[in-house]
NUMI-885907 format. One record per atom (N, C-alpha, C, O, CB): atom name; residue number from 1; x, y, z. Coordinates in Angstrom, 1 decimal, m for minus. Atoms other than C-alpha are relative to their C-alpha. Glycine has a CB too. Layout:
N
<guvo = CA	balo = NUM	u = X	v = Y	w = Z> .
...
***
This chain:
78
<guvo = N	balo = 1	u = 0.9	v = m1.2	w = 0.0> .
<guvo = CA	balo = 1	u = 0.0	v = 0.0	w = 0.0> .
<guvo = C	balo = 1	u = 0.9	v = 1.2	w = 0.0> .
<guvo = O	balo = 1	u = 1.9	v = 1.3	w = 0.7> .
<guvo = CB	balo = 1	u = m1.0	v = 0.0	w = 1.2> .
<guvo = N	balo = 2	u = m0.8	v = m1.3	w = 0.1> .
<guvo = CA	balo = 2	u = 1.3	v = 3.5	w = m0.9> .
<guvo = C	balo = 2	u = m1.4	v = 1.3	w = 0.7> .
<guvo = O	balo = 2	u = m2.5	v = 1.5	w = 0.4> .
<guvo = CB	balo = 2	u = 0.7	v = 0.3	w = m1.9> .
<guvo = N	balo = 3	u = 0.9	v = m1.2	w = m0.2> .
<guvo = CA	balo = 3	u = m0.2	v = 6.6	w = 0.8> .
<guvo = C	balo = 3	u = 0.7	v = 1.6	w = m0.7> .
<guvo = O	balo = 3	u = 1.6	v = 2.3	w = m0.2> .
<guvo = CB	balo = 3	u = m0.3	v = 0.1	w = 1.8> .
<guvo = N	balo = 4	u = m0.2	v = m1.0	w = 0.7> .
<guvo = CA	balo = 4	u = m0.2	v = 9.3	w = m1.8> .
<guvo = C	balo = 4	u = 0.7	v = 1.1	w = 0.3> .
<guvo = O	balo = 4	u = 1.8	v = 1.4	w = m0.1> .
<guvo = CB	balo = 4	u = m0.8	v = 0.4	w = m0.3> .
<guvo = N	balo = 5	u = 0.0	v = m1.9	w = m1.1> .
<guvo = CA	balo = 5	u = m0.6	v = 13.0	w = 0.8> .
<guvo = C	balo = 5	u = 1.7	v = m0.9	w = 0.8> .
<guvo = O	balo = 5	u = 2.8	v = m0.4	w = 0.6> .
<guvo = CB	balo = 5	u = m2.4	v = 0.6	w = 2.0> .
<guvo = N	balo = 6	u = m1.0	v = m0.2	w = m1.2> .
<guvo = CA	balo = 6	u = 1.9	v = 11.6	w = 3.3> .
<guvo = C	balo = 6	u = 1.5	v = m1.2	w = m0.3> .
<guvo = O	balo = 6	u = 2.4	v = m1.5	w = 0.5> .
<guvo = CB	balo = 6	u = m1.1	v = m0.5	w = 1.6> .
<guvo = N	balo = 7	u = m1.1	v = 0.2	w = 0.6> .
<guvo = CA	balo = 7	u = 4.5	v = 9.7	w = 0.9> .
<guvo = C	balo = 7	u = 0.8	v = m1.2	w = 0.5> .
<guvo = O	balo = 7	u = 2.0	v = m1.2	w = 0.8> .
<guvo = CB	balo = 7	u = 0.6	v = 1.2	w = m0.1> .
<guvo = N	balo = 8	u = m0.2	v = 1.1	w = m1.3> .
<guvo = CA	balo = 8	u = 4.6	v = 6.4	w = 2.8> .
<guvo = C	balo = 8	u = m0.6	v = m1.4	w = m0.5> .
<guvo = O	balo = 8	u = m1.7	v = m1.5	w = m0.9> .
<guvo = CB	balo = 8	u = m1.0	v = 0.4	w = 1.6> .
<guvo = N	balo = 9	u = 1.0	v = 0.8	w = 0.5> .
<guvo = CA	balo = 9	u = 4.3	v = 3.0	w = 1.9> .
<guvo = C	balo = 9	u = 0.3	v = m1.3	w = 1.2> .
<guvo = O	balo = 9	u = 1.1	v = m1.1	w = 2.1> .
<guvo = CB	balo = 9	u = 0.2	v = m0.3	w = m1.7> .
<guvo = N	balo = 10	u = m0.1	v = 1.0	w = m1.2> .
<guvo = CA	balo = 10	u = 4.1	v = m0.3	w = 4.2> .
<guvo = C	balo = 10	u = m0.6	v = m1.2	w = m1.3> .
<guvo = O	balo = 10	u = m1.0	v = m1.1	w = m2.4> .
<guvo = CB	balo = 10	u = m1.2	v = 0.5	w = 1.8> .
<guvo = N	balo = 11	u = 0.3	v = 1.0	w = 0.7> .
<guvo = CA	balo = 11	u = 3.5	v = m3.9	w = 3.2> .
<guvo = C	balo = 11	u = m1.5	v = m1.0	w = 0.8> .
<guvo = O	balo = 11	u = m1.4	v = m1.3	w = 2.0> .
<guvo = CB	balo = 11	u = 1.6	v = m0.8	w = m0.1> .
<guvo = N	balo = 12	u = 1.2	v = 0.8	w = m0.3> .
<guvo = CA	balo = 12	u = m0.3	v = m5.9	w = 3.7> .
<guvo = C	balo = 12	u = m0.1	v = m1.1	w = m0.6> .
<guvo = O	balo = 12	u = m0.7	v = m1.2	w = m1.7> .
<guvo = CB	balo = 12	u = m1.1	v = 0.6	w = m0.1> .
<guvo = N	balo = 13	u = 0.0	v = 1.0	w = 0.1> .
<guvo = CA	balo = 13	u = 0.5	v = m9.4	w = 3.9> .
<guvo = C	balo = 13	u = m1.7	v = m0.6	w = m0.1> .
<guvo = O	balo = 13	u = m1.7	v = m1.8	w = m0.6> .
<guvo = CB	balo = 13	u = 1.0	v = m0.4	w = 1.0> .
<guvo = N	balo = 14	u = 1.2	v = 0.3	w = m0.3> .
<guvo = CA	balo = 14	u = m3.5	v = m9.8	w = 4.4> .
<guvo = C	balo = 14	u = m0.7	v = 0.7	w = m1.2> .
<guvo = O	balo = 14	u = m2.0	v = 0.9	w = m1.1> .
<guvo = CB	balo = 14	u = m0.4	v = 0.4	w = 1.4> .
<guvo = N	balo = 15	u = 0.5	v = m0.7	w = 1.1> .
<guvo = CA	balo = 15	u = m4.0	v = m8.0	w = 1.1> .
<guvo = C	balo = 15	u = m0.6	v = m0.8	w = m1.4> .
<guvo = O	balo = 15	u = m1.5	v = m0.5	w = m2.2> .
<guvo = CB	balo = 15	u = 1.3	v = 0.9	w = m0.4> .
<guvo = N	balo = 16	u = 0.0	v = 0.9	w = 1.2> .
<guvo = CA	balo = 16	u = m3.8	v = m10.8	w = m1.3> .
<guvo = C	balo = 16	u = m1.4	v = m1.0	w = 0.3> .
<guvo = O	balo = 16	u = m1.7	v = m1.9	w = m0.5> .
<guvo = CB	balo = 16	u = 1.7	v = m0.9	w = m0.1> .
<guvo = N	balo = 17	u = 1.2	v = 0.6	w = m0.3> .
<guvo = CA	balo = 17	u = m7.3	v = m12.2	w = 0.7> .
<guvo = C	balo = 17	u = m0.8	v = 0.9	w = 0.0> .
<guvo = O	balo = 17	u = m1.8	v = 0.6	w = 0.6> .
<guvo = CB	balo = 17	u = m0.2	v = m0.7	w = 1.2> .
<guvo = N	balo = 18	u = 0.9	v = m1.1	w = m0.2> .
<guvo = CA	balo = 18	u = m9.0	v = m8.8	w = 0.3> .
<guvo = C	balo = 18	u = m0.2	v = 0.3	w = 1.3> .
<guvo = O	balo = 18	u = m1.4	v = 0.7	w = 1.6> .
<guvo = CB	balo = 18	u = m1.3	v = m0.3	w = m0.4> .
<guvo = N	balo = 19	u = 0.5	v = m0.7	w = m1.2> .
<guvo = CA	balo = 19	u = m8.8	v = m8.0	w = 4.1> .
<guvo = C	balo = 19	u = 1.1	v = 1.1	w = 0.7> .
<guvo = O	balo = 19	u = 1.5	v = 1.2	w = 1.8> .
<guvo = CB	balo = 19	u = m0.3	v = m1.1	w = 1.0> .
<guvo = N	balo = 20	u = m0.9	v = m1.1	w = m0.6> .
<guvo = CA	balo = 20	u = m6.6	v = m5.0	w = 4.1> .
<guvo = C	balo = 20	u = m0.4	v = 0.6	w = 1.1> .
<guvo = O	balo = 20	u = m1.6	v = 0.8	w = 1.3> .
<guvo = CB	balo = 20	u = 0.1	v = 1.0	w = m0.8> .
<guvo = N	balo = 21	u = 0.5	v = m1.0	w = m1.7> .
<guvo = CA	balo = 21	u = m6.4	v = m3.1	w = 7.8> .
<guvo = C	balo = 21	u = m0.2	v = 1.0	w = m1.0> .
<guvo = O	balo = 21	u = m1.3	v = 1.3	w = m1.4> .
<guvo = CB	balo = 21	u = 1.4	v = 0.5	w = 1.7> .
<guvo = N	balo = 22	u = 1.1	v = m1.3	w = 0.6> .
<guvo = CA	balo = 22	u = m6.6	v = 0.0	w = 5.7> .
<guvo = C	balo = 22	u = m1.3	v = 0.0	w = m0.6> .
<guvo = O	balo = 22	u = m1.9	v = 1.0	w = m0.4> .
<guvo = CB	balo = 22	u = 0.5	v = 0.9	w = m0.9> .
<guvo = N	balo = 23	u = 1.2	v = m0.3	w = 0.4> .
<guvo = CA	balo = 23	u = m9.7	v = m0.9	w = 3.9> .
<guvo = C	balo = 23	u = m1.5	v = m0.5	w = 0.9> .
<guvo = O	balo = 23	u = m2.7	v = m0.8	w = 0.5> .
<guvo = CB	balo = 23	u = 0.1	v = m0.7	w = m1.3> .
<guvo = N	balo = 24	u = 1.1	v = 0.8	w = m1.0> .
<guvo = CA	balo = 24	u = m11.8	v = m2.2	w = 7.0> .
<guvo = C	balo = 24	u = m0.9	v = 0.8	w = 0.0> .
<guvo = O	balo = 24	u = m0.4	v = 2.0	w = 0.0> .
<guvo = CB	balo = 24	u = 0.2	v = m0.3	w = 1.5> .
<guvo = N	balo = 25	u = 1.3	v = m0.3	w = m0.1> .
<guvo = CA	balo = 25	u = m15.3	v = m1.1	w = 7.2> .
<guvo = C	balo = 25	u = m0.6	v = 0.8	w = m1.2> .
<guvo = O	balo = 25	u = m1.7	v = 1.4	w = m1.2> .
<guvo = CB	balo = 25	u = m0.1	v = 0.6	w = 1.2> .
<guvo = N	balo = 26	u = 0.8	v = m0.8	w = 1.2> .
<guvo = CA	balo = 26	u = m15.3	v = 0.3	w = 3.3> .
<guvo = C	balo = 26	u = m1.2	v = m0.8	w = m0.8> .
<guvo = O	balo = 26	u = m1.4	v = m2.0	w = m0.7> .
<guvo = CB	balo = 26	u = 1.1	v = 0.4	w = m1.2> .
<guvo = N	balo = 27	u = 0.7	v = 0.7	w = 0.8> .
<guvo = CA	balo = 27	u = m18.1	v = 0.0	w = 0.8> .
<guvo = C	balo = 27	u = m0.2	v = 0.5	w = m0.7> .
<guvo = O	balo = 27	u = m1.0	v = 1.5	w = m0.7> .
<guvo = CB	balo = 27	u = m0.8	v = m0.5	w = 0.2> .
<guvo = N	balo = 28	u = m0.3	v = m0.8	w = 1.4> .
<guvo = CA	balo = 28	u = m17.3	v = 0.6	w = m2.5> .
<guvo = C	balo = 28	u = m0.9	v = 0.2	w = m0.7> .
<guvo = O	balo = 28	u = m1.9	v = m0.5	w = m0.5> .
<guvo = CB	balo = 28	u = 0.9	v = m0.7	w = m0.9> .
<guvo = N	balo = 29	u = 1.0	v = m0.6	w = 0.8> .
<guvo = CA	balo = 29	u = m19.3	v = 2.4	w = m4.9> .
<guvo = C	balo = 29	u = 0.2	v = 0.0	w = m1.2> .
<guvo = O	balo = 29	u = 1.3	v = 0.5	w = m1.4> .
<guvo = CB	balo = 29	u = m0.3	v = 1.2	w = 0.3> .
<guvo = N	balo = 30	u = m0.6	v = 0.1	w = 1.0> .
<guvo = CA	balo = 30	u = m19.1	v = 2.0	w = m8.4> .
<guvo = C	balo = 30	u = 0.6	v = 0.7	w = m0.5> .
<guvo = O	balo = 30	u = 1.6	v = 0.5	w = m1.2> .
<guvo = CB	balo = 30	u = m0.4	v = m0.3	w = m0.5> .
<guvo = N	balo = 31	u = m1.0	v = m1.2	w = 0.8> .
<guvo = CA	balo = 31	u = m18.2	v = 5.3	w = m9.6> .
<guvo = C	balo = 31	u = 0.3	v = 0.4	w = 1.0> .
<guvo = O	balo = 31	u = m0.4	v = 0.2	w = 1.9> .
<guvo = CB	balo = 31	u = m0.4	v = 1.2	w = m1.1> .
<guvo = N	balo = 32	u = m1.1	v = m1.2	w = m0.7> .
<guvo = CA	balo = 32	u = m15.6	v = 7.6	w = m7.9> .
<guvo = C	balo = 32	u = m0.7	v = 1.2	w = 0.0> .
<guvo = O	balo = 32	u = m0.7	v = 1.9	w = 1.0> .
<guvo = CB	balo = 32	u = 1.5	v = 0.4	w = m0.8> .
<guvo = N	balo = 33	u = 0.9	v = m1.3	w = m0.1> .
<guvo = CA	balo = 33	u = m17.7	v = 10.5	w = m8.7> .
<guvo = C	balo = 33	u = m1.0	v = 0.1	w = 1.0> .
<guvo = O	balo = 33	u = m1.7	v = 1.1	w = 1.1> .
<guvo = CB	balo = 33	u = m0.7	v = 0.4	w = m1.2> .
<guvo = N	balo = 34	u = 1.3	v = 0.0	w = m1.3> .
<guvo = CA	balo = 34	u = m20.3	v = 9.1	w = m5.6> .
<guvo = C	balo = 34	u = 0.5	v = 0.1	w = 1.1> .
<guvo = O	balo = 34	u = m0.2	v = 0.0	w = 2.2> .
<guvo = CB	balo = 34	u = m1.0	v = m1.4	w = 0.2> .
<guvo = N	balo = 35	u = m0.3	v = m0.6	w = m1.1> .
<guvo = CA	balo = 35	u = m17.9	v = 10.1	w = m3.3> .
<guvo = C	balo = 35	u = m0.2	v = 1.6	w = 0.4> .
<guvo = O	balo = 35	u = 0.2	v = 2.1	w = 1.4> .
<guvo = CB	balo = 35	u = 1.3	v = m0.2	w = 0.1> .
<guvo = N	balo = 36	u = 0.0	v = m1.3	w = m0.5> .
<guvo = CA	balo = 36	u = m18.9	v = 13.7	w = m3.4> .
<guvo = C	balo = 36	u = 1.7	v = 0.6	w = m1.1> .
<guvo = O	balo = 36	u = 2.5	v = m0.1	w = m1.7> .
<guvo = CB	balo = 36	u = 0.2	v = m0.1	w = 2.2> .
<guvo = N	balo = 37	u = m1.2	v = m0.9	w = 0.8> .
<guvo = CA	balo = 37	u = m16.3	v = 16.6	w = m5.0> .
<guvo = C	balo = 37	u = 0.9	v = m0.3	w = 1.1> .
<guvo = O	balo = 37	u = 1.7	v = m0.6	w = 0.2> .
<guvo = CB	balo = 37	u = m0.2	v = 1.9	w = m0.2> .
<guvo = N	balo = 38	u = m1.2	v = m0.1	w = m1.0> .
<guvo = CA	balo = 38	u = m13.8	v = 16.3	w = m2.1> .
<guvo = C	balo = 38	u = 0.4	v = m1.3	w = m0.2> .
<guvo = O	balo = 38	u = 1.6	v = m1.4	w = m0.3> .
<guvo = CB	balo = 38	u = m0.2	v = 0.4	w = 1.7> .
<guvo = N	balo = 39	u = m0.4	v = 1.4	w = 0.8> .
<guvo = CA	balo = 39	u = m13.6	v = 12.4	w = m3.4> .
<guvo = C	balo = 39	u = 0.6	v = m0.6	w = 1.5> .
<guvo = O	balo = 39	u = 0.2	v = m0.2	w = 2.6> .
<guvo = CB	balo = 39	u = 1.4	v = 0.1	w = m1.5> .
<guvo = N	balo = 40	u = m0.7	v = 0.4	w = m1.2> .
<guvo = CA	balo = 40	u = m11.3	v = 10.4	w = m0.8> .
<guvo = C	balo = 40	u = 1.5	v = 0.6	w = 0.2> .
<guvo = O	balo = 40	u = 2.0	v = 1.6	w = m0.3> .
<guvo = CB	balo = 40	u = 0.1	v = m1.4	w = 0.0> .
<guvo = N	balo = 41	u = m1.3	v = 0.0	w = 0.1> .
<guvo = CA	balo = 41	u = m7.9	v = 10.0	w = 0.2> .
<guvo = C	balo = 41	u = 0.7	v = m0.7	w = m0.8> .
<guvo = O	balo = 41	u = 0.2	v = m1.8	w = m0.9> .
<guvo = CB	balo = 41	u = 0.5	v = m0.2	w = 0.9> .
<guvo = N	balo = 42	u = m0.6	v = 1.2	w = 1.4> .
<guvo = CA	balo = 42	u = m5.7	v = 8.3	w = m2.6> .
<guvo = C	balo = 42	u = 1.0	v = m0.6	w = 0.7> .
<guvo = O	balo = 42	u = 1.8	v = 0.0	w = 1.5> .
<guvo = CB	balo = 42	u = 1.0	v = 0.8	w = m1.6> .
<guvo = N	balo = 43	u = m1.0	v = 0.6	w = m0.2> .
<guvo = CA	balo = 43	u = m3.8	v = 5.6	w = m1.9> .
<guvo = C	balo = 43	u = 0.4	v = m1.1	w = m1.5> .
<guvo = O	balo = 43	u = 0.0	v = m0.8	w = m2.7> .
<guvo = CB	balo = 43	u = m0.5	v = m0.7	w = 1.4> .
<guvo = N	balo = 44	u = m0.6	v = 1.2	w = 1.3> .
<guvo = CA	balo = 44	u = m2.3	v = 2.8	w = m4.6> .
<guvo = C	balo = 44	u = 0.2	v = m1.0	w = 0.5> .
<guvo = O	balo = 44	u = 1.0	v = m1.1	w = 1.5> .
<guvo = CB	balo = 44	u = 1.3	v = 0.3	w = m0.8> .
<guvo = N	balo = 45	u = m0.1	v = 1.5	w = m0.6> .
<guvo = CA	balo = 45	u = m2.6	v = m0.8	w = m4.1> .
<guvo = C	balo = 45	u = 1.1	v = m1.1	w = m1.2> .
<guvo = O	balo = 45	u = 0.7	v = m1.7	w = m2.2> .
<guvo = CB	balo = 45	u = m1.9	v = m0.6	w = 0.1> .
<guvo = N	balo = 46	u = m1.0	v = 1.1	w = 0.9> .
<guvo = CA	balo = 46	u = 0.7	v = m3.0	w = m5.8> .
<guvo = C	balo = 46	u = m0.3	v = m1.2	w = 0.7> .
<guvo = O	balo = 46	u = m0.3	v = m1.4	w = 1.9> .
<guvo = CB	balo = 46	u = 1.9	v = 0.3	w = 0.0> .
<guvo = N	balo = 47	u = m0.1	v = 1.4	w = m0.4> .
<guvo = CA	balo = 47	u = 0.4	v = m6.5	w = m5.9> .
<guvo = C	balo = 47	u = 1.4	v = m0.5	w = m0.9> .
<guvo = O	balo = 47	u = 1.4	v = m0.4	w = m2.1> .
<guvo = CB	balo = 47	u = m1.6	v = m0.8	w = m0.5> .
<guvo = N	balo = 48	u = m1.1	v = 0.5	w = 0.4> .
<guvo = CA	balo = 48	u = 4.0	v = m8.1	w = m6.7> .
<guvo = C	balo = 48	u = 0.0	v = m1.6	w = m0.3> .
<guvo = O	balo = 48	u = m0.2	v = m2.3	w = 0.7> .
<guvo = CB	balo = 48	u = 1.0	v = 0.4	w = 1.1> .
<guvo = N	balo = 49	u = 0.3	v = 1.4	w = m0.2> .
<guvo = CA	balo = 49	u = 3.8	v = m11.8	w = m7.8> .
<guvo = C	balo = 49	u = 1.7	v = m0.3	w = m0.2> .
<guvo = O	balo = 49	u = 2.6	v = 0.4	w = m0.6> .
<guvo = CB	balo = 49	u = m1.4	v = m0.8	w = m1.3> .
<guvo = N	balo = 50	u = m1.4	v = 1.0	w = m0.8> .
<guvo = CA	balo = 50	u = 6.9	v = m14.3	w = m6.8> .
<guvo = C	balo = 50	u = m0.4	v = m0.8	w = m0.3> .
<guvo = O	balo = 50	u = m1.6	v = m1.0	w = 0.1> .
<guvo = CB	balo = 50	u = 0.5	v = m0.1	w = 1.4> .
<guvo = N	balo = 51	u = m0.4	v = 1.1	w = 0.1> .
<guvo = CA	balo = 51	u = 7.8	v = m17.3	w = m8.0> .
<guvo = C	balo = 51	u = 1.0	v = m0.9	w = m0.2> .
<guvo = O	balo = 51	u = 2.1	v = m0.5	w = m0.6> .
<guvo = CB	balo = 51	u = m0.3	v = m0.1	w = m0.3> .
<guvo = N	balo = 52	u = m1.6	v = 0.7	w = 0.2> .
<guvo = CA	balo = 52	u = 10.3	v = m19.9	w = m8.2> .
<guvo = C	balo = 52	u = m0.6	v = m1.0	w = m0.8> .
<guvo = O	balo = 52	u = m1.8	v = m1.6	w = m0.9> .
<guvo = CB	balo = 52	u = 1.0	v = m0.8	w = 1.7> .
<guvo = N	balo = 53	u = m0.2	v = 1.4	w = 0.6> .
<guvo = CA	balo = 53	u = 11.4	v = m22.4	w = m10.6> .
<guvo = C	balo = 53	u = 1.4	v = m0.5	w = 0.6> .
<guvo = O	balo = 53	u = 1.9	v = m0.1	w = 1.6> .
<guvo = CB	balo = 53	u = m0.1	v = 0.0	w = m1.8> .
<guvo = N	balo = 54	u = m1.3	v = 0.8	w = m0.8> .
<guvo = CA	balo = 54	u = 14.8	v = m24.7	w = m10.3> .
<guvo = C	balo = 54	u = 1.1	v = 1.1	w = 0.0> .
<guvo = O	balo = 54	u = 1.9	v = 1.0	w = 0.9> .
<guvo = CB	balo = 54	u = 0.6	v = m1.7	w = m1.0> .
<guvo = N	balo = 55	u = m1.3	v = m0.5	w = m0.1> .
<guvo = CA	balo = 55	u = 17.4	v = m22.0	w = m11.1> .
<guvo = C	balo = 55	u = m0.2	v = 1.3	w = 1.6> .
<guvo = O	balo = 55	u = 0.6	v = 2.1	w = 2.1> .
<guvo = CB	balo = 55	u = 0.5	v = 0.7	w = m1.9> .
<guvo = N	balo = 56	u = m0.3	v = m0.7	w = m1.2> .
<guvo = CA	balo = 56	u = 15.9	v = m20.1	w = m8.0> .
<guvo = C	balo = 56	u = m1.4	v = 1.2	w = m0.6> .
<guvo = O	balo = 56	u = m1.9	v = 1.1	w = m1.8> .
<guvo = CB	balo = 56	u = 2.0	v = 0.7	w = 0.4> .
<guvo = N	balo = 57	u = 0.9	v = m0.2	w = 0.0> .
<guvo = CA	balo = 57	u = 13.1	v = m17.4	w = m7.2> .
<guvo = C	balo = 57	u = m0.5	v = 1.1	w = m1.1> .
<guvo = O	balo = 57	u = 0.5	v = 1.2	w = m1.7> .
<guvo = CB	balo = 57	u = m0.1	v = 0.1	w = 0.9> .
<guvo = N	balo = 58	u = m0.1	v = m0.6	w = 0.7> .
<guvo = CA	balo = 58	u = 11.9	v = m14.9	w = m9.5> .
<guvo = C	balo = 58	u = m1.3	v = 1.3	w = 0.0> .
<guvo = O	balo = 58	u = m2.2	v = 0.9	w = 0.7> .
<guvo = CB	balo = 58	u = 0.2	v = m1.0	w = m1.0> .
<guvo = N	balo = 59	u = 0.9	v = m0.5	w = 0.0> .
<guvo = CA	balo = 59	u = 9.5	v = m12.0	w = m10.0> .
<guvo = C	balo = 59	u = m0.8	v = 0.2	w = m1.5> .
<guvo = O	balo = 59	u = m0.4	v = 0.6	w = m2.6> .
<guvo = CB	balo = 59	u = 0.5	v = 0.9	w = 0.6> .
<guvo = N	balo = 60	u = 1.0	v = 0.3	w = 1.3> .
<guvo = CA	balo = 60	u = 6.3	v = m12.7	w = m12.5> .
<guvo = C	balo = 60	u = m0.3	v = 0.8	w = m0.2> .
<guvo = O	balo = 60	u = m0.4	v = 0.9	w = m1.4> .
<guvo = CB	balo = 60	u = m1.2	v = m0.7	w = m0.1> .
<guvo = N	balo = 61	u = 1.0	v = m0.8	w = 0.7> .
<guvo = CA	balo = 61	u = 4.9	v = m9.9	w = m12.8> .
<guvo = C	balo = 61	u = m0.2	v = 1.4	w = 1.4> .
<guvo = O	balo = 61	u = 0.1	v = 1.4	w = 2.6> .
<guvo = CB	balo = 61	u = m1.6	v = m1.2	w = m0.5> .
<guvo = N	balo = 62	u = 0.1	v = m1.1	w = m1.2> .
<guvo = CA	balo = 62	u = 4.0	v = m6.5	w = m10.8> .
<guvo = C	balo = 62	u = m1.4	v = 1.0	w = m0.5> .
<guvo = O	balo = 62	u = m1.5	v = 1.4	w = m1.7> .
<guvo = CB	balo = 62	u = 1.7	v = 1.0	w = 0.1> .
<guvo = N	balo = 63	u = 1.3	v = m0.8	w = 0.4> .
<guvo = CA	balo = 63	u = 0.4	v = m4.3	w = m10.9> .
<guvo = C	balo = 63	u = m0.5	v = 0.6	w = 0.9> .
<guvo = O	balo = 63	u = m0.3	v = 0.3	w = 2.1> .
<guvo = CB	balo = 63	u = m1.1	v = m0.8	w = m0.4> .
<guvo = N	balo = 64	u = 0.3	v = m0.4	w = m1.2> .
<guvo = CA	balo = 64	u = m1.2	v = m2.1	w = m9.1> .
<guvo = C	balo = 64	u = m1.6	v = 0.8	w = m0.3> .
<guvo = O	balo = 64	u = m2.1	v = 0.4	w = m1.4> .
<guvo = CB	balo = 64	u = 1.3	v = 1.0	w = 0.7> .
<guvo = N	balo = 65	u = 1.6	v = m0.8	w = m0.1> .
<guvo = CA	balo = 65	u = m4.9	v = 0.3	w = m8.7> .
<guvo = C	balo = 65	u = 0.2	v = 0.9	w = 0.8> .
<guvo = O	balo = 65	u = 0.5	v = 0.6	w = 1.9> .
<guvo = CB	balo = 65	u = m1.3	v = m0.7	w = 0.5> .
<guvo = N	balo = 66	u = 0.5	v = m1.3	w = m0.8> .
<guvo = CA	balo = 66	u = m5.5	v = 3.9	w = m7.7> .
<guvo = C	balo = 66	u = m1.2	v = m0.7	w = 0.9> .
<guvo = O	balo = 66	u = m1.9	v = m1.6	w = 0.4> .
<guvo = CB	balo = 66	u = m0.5	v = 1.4	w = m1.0> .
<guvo = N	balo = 67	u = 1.0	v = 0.1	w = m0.6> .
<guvo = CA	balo = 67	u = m8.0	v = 3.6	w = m4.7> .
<guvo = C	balo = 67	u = m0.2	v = 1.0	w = 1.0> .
<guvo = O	balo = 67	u = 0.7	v = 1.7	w = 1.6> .
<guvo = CB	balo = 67	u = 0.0	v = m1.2	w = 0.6> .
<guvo = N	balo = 68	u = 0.8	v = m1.2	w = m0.7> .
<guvo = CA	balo = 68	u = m10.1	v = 6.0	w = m3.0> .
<guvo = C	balo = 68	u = m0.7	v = m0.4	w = 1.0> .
<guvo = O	balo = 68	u = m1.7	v = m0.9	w = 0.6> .
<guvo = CB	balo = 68	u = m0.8	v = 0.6	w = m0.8> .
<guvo = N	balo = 69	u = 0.5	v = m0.3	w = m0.8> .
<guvo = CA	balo = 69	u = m11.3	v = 6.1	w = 0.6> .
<guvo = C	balo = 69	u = m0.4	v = 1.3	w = 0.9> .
<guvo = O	balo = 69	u = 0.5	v = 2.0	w = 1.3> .
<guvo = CB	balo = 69	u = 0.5	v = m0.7	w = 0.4> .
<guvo = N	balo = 70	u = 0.5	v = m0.9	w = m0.4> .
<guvo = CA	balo = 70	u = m13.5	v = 8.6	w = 2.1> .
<guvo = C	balo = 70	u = m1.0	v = m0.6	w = 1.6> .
<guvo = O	balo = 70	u = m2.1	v = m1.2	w = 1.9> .
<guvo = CB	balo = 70	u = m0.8	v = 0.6	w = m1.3> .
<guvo = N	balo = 71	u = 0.4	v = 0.7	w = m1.2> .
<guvo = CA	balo = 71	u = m13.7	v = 8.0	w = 5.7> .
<guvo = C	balo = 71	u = m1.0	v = m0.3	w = 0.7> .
<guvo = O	balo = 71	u = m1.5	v = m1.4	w = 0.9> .
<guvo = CB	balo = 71	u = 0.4	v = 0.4	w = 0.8> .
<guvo = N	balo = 72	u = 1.1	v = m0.4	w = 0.3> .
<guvo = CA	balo = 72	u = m16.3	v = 9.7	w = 6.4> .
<guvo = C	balo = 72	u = m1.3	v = m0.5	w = m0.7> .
<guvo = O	balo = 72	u = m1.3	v = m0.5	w = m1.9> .
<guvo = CB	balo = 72	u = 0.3	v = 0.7	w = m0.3> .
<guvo = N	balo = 73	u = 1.2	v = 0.7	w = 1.1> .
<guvo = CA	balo = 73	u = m19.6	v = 8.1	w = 5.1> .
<guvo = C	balo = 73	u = 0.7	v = m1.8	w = m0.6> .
<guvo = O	balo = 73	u = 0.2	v = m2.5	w = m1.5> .
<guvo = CB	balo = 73	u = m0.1	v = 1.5	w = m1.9> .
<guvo = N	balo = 74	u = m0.5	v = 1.3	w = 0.2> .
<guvo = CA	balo = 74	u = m17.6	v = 4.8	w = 4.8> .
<guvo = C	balo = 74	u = 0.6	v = m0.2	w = m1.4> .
<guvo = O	balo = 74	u = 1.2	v = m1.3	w = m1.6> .
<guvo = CB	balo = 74	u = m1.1	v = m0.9	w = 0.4> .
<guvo = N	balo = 75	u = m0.6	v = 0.3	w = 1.2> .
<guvo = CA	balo = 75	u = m16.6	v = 5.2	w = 1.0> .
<guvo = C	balo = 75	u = 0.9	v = m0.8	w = m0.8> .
<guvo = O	balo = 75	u = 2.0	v = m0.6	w = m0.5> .
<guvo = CB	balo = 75	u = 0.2	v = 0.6	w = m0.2> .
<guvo = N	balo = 76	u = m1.5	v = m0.2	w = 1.1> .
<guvo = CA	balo = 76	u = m14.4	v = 4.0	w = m1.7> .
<guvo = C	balo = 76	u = m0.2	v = m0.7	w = m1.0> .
<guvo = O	balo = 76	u = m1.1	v = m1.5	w = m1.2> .
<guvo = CB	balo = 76	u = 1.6	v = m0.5	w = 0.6> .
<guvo = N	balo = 77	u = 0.6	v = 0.2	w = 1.1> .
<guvo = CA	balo = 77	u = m13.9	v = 3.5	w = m4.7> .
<guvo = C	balo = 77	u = 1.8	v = m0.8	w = m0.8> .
<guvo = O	balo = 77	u = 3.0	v = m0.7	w = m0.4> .
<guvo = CB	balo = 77	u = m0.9	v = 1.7	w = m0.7> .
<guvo = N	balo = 78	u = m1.7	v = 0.9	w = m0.3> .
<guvo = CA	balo = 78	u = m10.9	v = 1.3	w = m6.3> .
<guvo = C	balo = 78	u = m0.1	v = m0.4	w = m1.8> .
<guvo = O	balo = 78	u = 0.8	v = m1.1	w = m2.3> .
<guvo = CB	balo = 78	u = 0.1	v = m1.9	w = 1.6> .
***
């Protein structure tokens, strides 16, 4: 998880089951525009995939999604 405003990122081992601690108690809306003009806070969600074959481990592939929480009113949008 990267947080945009405050330039910080940390790692959510509990991410790859959909139960991020930062996203607890959201409920996403389909458009971004139903957060209201003030929208949320931006964060960015990378998912890094890892694997190994015989010559040792390797990285598959890497992706990520803007996501939007708006605390307030329980929002977000992703």
């Amino acid at each position: 998880m990267v947080d945009v405003e405050e330039g910080e990122g940390w790692m959510e081992e509990e991410g790859m089951d959909g139960r991020r601690k930062s996203e607890g108690g959201v409920k996403y809306v389909k458009e971004g525009r139903e957060l209201g003009e003030e929208g949320g806070k931006k964060y960015w969600v990378i998912w890094v995939g890892v694997d190994m074959k015989e010559e040792g481990g390797y990285y598959g592939g890497v992706t990520g999604c803007e996501l939007l929480i708006k605390r307030r009113g329980g929002g977000g949008y992703k």
